[in-house]
Structures are given as C-alpha cells and as structure tokens.
C-alpha positions in Angstrom: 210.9 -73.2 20.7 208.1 -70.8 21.0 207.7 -71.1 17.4 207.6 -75.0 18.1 205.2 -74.1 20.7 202.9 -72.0 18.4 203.0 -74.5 16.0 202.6 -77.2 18.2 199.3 -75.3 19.4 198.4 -74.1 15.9 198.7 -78.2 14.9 196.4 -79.3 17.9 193.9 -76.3 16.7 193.8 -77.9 13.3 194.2 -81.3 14.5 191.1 -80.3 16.4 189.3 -78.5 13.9 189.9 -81.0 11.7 189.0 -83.6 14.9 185.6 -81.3 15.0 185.1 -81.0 11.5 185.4 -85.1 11.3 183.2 -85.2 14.0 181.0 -83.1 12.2 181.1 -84.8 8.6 180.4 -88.2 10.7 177.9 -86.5 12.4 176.8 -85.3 8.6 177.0 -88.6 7.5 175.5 -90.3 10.4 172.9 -87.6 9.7 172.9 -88.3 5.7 172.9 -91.7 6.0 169.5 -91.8 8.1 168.2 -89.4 5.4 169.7 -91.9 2.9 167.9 -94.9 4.9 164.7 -92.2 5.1 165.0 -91.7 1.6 165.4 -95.0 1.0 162.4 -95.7 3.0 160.5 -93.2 1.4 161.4 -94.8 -1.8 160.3 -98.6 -0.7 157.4 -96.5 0.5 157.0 -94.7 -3.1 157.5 -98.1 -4.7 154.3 -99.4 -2.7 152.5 -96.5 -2.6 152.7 -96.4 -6.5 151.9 -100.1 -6.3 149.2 -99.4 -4.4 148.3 -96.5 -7.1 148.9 -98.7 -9.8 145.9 -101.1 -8.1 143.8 -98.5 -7.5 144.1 -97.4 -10.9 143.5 -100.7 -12.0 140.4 -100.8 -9.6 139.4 -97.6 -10.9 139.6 -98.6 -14.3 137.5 -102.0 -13.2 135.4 -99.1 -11.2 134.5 -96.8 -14.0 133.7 -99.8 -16.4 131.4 -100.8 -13.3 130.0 -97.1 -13.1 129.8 -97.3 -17.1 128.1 -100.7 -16.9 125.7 -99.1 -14.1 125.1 -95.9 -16.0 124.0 -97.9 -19.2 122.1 -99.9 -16.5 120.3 -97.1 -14.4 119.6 -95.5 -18.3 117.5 -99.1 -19.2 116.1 -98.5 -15.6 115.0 -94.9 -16.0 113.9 -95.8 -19.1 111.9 -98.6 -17.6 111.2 -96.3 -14.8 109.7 -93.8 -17.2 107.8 -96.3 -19.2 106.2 -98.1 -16.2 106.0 -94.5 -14.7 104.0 -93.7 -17.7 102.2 -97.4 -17.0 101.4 -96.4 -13.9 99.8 -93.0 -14.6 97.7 -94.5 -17.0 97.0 -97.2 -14.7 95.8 -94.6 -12.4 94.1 -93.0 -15.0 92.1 -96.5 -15.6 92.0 -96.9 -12.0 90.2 -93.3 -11.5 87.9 -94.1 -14.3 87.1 -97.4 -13.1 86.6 -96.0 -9.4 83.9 -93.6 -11.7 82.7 -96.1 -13.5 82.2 -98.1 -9.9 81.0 -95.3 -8.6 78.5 -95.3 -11.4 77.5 -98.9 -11.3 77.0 -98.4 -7.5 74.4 -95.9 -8.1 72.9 -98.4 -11.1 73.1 -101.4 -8.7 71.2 -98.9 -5.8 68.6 -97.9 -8.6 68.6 -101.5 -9.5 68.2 -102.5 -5.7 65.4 -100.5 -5.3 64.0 -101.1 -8.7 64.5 -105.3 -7.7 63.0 -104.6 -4.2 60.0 -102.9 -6.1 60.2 -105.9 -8.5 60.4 -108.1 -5.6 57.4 -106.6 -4.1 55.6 -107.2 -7.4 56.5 -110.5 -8.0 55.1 -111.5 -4.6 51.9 -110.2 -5.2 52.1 -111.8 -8.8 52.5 -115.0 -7.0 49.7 -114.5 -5.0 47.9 -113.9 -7.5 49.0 -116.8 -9.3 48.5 -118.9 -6.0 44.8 -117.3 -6.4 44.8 -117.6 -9.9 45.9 -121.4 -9.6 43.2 -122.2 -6.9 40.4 -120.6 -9.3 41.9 -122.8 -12.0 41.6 -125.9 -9.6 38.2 -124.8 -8.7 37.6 -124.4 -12.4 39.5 -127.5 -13.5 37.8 -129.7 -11.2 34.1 -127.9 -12.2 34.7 -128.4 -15.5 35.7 -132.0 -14.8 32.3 -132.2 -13.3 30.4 -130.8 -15.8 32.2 -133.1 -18.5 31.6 -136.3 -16.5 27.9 -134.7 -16.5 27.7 -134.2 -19.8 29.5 -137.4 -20.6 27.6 -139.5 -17.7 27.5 -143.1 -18.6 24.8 -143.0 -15.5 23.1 -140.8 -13.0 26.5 -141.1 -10.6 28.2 -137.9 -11.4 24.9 -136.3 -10.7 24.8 -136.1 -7.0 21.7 -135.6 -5.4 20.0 -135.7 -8.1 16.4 -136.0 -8.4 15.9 -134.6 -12.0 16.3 -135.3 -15.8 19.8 -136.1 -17.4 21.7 -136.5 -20.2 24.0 -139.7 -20.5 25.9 -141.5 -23.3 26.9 -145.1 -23.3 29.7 -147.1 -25.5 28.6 -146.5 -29.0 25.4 -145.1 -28.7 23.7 -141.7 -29.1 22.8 -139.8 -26.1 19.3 -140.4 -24.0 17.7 -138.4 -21.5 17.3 -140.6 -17.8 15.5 -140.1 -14.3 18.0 -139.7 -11.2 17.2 -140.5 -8.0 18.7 -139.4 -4.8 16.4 -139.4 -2.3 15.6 -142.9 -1.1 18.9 -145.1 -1.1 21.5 -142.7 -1.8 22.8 -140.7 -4.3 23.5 -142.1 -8.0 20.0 -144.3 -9.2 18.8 -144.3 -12.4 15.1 -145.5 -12.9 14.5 -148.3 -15.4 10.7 -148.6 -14.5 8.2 -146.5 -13.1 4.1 -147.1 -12.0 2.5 -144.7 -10.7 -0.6 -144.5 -12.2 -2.7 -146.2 -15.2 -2.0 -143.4 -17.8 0.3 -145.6 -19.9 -0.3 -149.1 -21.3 2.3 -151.3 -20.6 0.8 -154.1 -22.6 3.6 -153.4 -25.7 5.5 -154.8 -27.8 9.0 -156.3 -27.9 9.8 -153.0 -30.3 8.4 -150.7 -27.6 10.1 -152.7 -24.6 13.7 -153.0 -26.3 13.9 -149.2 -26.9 11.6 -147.8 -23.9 8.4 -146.0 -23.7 6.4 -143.5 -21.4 6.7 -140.0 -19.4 10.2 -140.0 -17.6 8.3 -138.4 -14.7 5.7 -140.4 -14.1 4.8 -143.8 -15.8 7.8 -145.5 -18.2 10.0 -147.9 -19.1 13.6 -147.0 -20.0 14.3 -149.9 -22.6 16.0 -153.2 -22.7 18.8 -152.4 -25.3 19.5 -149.0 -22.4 19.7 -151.5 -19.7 21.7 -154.7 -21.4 24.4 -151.6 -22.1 24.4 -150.2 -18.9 24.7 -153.0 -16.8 27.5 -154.8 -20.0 30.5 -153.1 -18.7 30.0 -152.5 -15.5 28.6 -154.4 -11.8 25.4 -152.7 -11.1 23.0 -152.9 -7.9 19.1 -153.1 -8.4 16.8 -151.6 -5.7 13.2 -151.8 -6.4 10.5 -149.4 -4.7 7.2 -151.3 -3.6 3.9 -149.5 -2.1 0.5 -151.0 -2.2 -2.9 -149.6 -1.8 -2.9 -149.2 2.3 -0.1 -146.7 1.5 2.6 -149.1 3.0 6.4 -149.0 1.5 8.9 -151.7 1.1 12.1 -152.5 -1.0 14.2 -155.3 -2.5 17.7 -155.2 -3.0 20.4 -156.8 -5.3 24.1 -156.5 -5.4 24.7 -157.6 -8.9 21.9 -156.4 -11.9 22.6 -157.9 -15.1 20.5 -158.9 -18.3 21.8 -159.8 -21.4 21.7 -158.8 -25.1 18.5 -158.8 -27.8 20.1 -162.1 -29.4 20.4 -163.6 -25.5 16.3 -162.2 -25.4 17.4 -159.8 -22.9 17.7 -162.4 -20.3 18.0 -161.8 -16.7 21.7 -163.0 -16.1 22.1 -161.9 -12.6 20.8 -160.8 -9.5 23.4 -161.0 -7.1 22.6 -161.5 -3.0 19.1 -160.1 -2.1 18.9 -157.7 1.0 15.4 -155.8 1.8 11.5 -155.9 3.6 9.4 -156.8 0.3 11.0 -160.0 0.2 12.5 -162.3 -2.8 9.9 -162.8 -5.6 12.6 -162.6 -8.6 15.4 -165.0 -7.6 14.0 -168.4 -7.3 11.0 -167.3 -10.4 12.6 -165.3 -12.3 16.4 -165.4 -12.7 18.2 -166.9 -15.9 14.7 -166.0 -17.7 14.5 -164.7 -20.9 12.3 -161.2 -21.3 9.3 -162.0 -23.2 6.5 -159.5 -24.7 3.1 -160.2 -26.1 4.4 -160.8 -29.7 7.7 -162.6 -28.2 7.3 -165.6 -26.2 10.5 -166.2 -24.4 8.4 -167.5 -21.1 9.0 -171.4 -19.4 5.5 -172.1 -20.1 5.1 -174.1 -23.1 0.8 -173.9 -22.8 0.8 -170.2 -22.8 2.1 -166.6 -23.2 2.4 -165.5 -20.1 3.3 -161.6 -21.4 -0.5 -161.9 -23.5 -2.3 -163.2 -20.4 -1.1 -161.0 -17.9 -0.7 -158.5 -20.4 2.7 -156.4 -20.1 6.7 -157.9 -20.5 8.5 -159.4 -17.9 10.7 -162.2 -17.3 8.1 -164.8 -17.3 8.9 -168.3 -16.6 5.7 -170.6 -16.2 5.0 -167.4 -15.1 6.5 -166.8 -11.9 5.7 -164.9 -8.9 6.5 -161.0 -9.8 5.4 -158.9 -12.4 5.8 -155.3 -12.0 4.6 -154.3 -15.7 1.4 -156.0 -15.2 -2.1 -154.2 -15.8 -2.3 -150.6 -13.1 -4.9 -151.2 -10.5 -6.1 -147.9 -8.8 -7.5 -149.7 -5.5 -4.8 -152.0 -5.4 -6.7 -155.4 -5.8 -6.9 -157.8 -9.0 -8.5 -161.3 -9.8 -6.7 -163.0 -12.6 -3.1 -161.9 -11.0 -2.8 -159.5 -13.9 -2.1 -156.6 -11.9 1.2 -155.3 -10.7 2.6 -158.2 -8.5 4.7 -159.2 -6.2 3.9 -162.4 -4.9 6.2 -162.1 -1.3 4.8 -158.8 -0.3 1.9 -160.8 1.5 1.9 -164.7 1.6 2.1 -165.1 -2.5 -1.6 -163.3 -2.7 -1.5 -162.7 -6.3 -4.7 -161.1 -5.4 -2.4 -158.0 -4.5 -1.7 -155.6 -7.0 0.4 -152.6 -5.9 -0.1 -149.1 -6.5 3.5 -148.3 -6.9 6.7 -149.8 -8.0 9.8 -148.3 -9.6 12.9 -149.8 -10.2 16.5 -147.9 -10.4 19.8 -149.2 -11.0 23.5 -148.0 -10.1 27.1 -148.5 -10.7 28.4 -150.6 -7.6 31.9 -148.9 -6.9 34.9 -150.3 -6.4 
C-alpha cells in the first residue's frame, strides 16, 4: 500500500510535471505561435518593405536616368555657361574699351566744345561782319544804282540838286551832255532854252534848231529832235523863267509838255493846265503849231515868215503872242516886236523885250 502510495505520489509528480511541462509547451506554443504571427508579420512586413524596395528601385532607376538626363543637361549648361561666360568677358572686354573709347570721345567732344564755343564766338563776329559787310554792300548796291541811273539818265532826275552839266542817253540815241537845274522849282529840270545875253544868234536854221546850238551855260538851245524824244515816252512839265529889264521875275507853268516829231514839224502837241505869275502867252497862240525857222515856214500866216521877220524859230502862228528866241535886247525894249517876247507879261506890249528867259522841262512822276 505504501508502494501504492509512492506510486500514487510518484504518478501525480509526473502527472504534474507532465501537467507543468504541458503548461509549459502551451505556454511555448502560445509563445511560438506569437513569434509565428510576429514572424508572419515581419514577413507581410518584408513582402511590403521589399515592395516598397522594389519601387524605390524602380524610382531610382527613373531617378538616375533623371540625374543622367540632368548631368547631360547641366554639361550643355556649363558648356553654355562657359561659352556665354567667355561672351561675357569679352563683352566686358568691349565694354571696358568702349568705356575708353567714351572716355576718349568725352575728352574729343570737351576739346570740340571748346573748339565749337571758340567757333561759336567766331562765327558771331563773322556775322557781324557780314551784317556790316551786307550794309556796305546795300550802301554800295544802292550807290552804284545811283551812279548807273546817272550815267544812264534819260533826264536830269537822278541828279538831285543838281545845278551842273550831265550826261544822259535816250531810246536809241547817242549820249548828249544837258544843264540841270535845281534851284528854282525843285530838283530834276533840264533846260531846253536859255537867254541870257546877245552872244549867240538865234536867228538859225531848221538844221541848227532840230539838233541844238549854243554854250550850255549861258545862251543855247538844246534841239528839237532832244526834246520830241524826251518828252515821246514820257508826261513832262514845262516851267519857263521870265525877267525883264527892271530886274523883275516871273514864271509860267505847264503840266503836260509835248511836241512832236521832224515829219509832224516838231509841232507843239501839248501844253497841259497853265499855273504861274507871267501869265498865258502860248496856249491860246501857240498850241497845235508847227515849229518853223527862217528857211522852214511852218507859221499860220500865209503873207509872211514869221521866223524871217522876227528873226529866230518858234511856234509861230500868224505870229502869235510869245517868242522867246526872238532878237536879245540889252535894255529890254524893242520896236518891231522882234525882241524876246511875251506878250502877257504887261498888257500884250510887244514893245517889251525881256532880258531873260529859260525854259526847263521834267519827268512828271507817277
């Protein structure tokens, strides 16, 4: 029984060791089968991680091709780089010299300010000059103008204030010397007749009265063919200059002096409106006459020649009541009114002969 005992004891010890070693392979595999499930979590884990792996891989493939792409790329750039470095530093190179060159036209352009400001300075007083030089040439311009309407004078106009000997030149004729005369109506007359005194003969002939005869300065008559021109072209103004032996001076005036040519016989074809203090002794007698000469009888008066009785040429008509180229009386008196007459000076006394006359003409201006 003791045995049973023993073995009864020795049978729980195993049944308990075996209990505890149960326990122990349960606890075992409890323990092994949460390694097992961490294993097998570890593997699911593996399984992704090398899936993830796998991507990266595959992303680092894509990667490096990127990085190979890039390092191909930043080679064309440094490349570039280099090249438009090497631009650039020869750009800077140009740059510099330009700057120099800059700096060079900058000193050019100063020396050129200075040199235009100098210029500037010279031109100015260039332009004064010229200013000066163009007011002499006015000066000069409008002398010479002068002197060539002198020298080409068709009358004694251009000759202000004249009192002298001129030259003047008509439409198709030569030159001829005049008398001006400024100093009793005005500037501008030229004398056609002239008595002062009984050195010249004006008894002449038609040849002596159509081109002119006697001492510019002192007894004269300039010549029909001179006057008919003078007086062709242009409206002239008579004024004639009376004085008798007493010393007393009067005029007559006319606005519009015209005779005609040698084949009209030098006719007196205008007189115009008189004006003066001698009074009329040509309009009413004498106007529309034809000149006549003691070879050339031209007169009204079909008994006589007036120009042989009277002596001298004039424009008679049966004869008239003036005759300034009549015979020179020193004391101023004749008695066959063959003296130098003027028959309205006194109450048509024909016994009256004056002791001067002179007759001018001039350009009446527009």
């Amino acid at each position: 029984m003791k045995n049973q005992q023993i073995a009864d004891k020795d049978e729980q010890i195993k049944r308990k060791q075996f209990e505890a070693k149960i326990n122990s392979s349960e606890a075992e595999i409890i323990k092994l089968n949460a390694t097992i499930e961490k294993n097998e979590l570890k593997s699911s884990r593996i399984i992704d991680l090398e899936t993830q792996i796998k991507e990266y891989q595959r992303q680092l493939t894509n990667k490096t091709e990127d990085i190979k792409a890039f390092t191909v790329r930043i080679q064309l750039l440094e490349t570039e780089t280099n090249k438009s470095r090497d631009e650039l530093i020869s750009t800077k190179e140009e740059i510099e010299k330009c700057h120099a060159k800059i700096n060079d036209q900058e000193v050019e352009i100063k020396h050129g300010q200075d040199q235009l400001a100098i210029k500037e300075g010279l031109l100015k007083a260039f332009e004064s000059t010229v200013r000066e030089k163009e007011s002499q040439f006015k000066n000069l311009t409008s002398e010479t103008e002068l002197l060539r309407r002198k020298y080409e004078a068709s009358s004694c106009l251009p000759f202000v204030n004249s009192t002298n000997v001129h030259s003047i030149r008509l439409f198709d004729t030569d030159p001829f010397i005049v008398h001006c005369c400024s100093n009793v109506s005005g500037s501008g007359w030229t004398l056609i007749q002239r008595r002062v005194n009984a050195n010249e003969n004006f008894n002449r002939s038609w040849a002596d009265y159509k081109m002119g005869f006697g001492d510019l300065r002192e007894n004269f008559f300039l010549g029909l063919e001179k006057i008919h021109r003078m007086t062709l072209l242009q409206p002239h103004e008579l004024y004639i200059q009376l004085q008798d032996g007493n010393g007393s001076t009067r005029y007559a005036r006319y606005d519009d002096f015209k005779i005609g040519s040698e084949e009209e016989a030098y006719e007196l074809i205008s007189l115009g409106k008189y004006s003066g203090t001698a009074g009329d002794s040509l309009t009413k007698f004498q106007l529309n006459m034809k000149f006549s000469t003691l070879d050339r009888d031209n007169d009204a008066n079909v008994k006589r020649n007036c120009a042989k009785m009277f002596g001298g040429g004039w424009w008679f008509s049966a004869c008239g009541k003036s005759h300034l180229n009549g015979n020179y009386y020193k004391d101023g008196t004749c008695e066959v009114r063959d003296g130098i007459i003027w028959a309205t000076w006194k109450d048509y006394d024909f016994t009256i002969s004056l002791t001067f006359s002179q007759m001018m003409i001039r350009q009446k201006t527009l």
